[in-house]
C-alpha positions in Angstrom: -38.5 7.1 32.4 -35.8 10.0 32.8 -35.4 9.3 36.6 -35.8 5.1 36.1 -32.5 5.8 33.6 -30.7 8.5 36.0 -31.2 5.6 39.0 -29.9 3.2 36.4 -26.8 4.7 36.1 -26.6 5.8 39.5 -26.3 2.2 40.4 -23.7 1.3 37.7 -22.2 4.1 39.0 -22.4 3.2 42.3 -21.0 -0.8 41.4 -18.0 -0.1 39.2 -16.9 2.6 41.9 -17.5 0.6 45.1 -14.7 2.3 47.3 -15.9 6.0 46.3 -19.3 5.9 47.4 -19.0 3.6 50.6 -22.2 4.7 52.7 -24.5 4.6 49.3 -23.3 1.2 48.4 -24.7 0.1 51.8 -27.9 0.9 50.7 -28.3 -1.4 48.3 -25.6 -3.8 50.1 -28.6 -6.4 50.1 -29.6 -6.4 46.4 -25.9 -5.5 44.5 -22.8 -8.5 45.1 -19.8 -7.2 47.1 -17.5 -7.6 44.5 -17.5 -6.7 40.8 -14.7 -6.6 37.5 -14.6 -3.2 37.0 -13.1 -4.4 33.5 -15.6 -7.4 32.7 -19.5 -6.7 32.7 -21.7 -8.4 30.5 -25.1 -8.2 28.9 -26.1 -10.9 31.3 -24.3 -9.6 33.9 -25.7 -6.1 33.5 -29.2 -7.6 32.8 -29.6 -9.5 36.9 -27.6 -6.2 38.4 -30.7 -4.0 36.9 -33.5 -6.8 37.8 -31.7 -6.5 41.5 -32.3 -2.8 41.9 -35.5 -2.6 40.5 -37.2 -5.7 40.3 -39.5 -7.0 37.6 -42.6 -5.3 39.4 -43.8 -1.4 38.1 -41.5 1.4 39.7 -43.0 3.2 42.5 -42.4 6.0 40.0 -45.2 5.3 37.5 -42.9 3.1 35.1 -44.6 -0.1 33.5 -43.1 -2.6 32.1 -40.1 -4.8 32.5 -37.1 -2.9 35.0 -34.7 -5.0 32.9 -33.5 -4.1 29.2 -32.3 -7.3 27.2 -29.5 -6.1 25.1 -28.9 -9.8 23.6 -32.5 -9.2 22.3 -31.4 -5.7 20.8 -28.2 -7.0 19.5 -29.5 -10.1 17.2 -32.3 -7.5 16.2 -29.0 -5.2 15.1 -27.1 -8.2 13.8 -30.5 -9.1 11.4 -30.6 -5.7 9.8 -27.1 -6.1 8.7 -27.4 -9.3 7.2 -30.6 -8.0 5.7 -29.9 -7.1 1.5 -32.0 -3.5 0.7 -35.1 -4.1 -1.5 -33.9 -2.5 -4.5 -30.6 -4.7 -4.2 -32.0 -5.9 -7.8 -31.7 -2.3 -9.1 -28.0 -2.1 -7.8 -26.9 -5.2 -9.5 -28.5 -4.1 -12.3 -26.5 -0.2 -12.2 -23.5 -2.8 -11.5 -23.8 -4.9 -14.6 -24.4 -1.5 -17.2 -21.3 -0.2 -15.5 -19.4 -3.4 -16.4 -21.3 -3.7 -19.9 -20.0 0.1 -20.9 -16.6 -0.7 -19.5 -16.2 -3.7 -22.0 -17.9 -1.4 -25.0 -15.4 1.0 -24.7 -12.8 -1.6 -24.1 -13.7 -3.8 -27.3 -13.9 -0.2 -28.9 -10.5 0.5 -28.1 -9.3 -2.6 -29.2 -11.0 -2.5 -32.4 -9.4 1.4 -33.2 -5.8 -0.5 -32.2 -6.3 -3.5 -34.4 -7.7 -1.3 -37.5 -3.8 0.3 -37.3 -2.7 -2.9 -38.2 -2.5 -3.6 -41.9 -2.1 -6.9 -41.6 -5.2 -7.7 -39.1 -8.4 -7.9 -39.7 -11.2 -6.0 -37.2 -11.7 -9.3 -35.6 -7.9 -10.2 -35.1 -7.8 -12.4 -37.2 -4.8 -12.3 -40.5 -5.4 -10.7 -44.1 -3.9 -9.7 -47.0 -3.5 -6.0 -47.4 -5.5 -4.0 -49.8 -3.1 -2.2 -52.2 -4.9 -1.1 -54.6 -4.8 2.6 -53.9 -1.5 2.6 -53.7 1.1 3.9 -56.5 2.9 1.9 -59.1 6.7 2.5 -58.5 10.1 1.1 -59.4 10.9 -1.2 -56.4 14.0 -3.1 -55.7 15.6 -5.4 -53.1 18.6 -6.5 -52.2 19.1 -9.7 -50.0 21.6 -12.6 -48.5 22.7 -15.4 -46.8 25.8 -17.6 -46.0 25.7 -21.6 -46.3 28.9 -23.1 -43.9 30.5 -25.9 -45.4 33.3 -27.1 -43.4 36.7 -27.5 -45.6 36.4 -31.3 -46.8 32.7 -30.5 -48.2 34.0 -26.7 -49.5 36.7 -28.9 -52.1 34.2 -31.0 -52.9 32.0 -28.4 -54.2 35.2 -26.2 -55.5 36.0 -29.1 -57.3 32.8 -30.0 -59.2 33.0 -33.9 -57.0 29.1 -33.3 -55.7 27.5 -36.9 -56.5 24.2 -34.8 -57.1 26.3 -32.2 -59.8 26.8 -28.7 -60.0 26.0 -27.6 -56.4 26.0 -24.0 -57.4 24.1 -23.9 -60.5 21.6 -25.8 -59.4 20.8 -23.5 -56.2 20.4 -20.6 -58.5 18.1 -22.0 -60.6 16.2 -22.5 -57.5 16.6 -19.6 -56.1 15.3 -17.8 -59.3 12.1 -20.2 -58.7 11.7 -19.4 -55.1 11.6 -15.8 -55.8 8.5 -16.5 -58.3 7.0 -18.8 -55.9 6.9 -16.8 -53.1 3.6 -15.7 -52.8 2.4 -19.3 -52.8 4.7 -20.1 -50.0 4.5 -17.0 -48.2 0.0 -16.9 -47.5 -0.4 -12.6 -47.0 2.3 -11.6 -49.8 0.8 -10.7 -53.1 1.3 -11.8 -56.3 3.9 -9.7 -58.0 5.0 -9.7 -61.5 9.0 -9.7 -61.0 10.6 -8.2 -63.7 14.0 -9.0 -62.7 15.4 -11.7 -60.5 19.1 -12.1 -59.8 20.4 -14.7 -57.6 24.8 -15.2 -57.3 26.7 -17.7 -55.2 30.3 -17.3 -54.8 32.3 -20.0 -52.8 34.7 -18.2 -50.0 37.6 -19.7 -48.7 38.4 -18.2 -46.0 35.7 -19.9 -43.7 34.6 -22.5 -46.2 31.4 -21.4 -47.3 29.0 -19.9 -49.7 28.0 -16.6 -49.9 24.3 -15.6 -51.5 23.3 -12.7 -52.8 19.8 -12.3 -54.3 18.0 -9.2 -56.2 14.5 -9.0 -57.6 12.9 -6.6 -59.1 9.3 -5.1 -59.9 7.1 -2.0 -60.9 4.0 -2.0 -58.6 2.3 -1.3 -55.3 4.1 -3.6 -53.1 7.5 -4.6 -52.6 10.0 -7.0 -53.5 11.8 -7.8 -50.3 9.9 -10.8 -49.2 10.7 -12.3 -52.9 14.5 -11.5 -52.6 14.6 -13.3 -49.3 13.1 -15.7 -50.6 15.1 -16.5 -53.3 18.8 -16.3 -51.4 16.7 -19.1 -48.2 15.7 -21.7 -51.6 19.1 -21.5 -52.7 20.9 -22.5 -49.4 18.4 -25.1 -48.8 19.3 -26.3 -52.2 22.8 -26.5 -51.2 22.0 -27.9 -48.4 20.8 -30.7 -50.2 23.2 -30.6 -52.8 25.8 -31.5 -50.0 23.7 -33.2 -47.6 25.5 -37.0 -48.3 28.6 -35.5 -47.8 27.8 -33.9 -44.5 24.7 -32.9 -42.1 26.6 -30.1 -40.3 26.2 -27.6 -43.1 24.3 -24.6 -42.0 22.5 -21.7 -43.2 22.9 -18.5 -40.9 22.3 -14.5 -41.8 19.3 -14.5 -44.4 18.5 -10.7 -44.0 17.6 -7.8 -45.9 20.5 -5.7 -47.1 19.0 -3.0 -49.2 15.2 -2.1 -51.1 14.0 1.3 -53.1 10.9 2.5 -53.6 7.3 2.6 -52.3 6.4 5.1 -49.6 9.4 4.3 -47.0 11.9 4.8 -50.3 15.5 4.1 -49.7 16.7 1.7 -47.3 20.0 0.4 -46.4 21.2 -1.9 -43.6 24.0 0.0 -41.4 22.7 3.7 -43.0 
């Protein structure tokens, strides 16, 4: 086999180098074509060049079997093994789908530690009412407000007590001092506080024709008041609103916002401090 492979080569040698080895080319100048591609051989090409120096017959050397090696045979027997999955494919799917499986554990773990930091979510994401029972009853307060623009010809009417509907101002304090006592049944996660104080003002200001609200309310428990004192100042504008609404549609209500609360845990807050 060894000297069937080393005349092998010597004849590939022999072909690709034609101009180098002149008196051995002649030797096989009968069996081997004049001219070659020294760039461009084939398997098929290589395959009749090795069937013309040996022939199909046994070597004189001993060898049996075919001269000729088919390398298209080798390569679709390479190309099949590749394509061919492993037999315990099944077991690397399966190492696959545990890795994914503990990936999403410790991912739905992670999301359930984030959401428990959230006292308004439940462990599933979805909304609840916070649990304050452990909390401590204190004195808590807020402060709150808004602004209702008039525009000048509704602002006389109003000054001027000429509302078809009536007092514009007295009746959006009355409703405001509702609102603020209705606001957990407007409002779905606030609690139901007992107010012990609810203080709602209007005053009409002239120098851009509007009404300024002011709202206070007042409690001793475990939540705060804030919600309610917003509350109360919104009811009132939208009572104004309506109060004035056949006079004018381009009333608006602008700047509800917290201005000031006390106690609880946080304690003192102010807006601008």
């Amino acid at each position: 086999k060894e000297k069937m492979f080393s005349r092998l080569r010597h004849a590939v040698f022999l072909r690709r180098f034609p101009a180098v080895n002149a008196p051995m080319k002649r030797a096989f100048s009968s069996k081997i074509q004049d001219e070659i591609d020294p760039q461009m051989m084939n398997i098929d090409e290589l395959n009749q060049e090795m069937k013309s120096i040996f022939g199909e017959k046994p070597s004189p050397d001993g060898f049996s079997g075919p001269a000729t090696m088919d390398f298209s045979e080798l390569k679709s027997k390479v190309e099949s093994l590749k394509s061919t999955k492993p037999e315990n494919s099944d077991l690397l799917s399966h190492i696959e789908y545990q890795k994914s499986t503990h990936s999403s554990k410790e991912l739905a773990s992670k999301v359930a530690s984030d959401l428990s930091k959230l006292t308004h979510v439940g462990i599933s994401g979805e909304a609840q009412m916070v649990d304050v029972s452990s909390k401590d009853n204190t004195k808590r307060t807020a402060l709150a407000c808004c602004k209702v623009f008039l525009g000048k010809r509704v602002f006389d009417l109003v000054l001027a007590n000429q509302m078809g509907k009536g007092d514009v101002l007295g009746v959006a304090k009355i409703a405001g001092i509702n609102g603020a006592k209705q606001t957990s049944s407007l409002i779905p996660l606030c609690h139901n506080i007992a107010l012990t104080h609810v203080r709602v003002d209007l005053r009409l200001n002239p120098e851009d024709f509007s009404v300024d609200i002011e709202g206070e309310a007042s409690c001793t428990g475990k939540t705060g008041v804030e919600m309610e004192a917003m509350t109360a100042v919104s009811v009132a504008g939208l009572t104004v609103y309506d109060m004035c609404k056949a006079a004018s549609k381009d009333i608006s209500i602008t700047d509800v916002r917290l201005e000031r609360k006390t106690g609880g845990k946080s304690g003192y807050w102010s807006r601008g401090e």
